[in-house]
N, C-alpha and C positions, 0 to 999 in steps of 0.2 A: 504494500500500500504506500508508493513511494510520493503518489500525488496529494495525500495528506497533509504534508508538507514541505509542499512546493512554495512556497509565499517565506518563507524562514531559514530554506535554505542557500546555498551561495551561489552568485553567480557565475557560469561555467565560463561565459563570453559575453562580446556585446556585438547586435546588429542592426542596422539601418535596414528600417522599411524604403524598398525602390517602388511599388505599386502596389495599385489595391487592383489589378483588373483580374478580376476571379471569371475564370472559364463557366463555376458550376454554381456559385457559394457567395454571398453578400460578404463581404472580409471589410467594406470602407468602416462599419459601424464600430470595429473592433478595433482594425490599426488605421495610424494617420501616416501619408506619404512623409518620407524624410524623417519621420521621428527613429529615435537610439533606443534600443528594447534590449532587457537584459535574459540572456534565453539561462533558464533553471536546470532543463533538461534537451537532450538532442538525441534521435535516433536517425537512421539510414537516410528517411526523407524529411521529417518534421521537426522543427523548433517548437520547445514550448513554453512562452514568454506570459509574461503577465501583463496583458491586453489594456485596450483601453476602458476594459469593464472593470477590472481590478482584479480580474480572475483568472489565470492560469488558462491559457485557450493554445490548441496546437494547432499549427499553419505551416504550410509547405514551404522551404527551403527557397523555392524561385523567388519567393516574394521580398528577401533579402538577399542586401551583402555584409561583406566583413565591416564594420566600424572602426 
């Protein structure tokens, strides 16, 4: 239950939102273009960063670069 405390634990990295244009998925409401996101966790394709909701949301990889 590693997502129980995601909010407490350390930042692995940091990365810049490049766009919100989502193929499938509304992503503008969560992240804003240009802004520094600190990602908690990372698997093969997803970052998972604490959004603009305040809550821990995982998003595709394209959608940043390195900060």
């Amino acid at each position: 239950m590693i997502h129980k405390n995601w909010h407490e634990k350390e930042t692995v990295k940091k990365v810049k939102c490049v766009h919100t244009n989502a193929a499938k998925y509304i992503v503008n409401r969560a992240l804003t273009e240009g802004k520094v996101y600190e990602v908690k966790n990372e698997t093969e394709e997803f970052y998972f960063i604490i959004d603009n909701t305040g809550k821990v949301g995982g998003f595709y990889k394209d959608y940043f670069q390195q900060a």
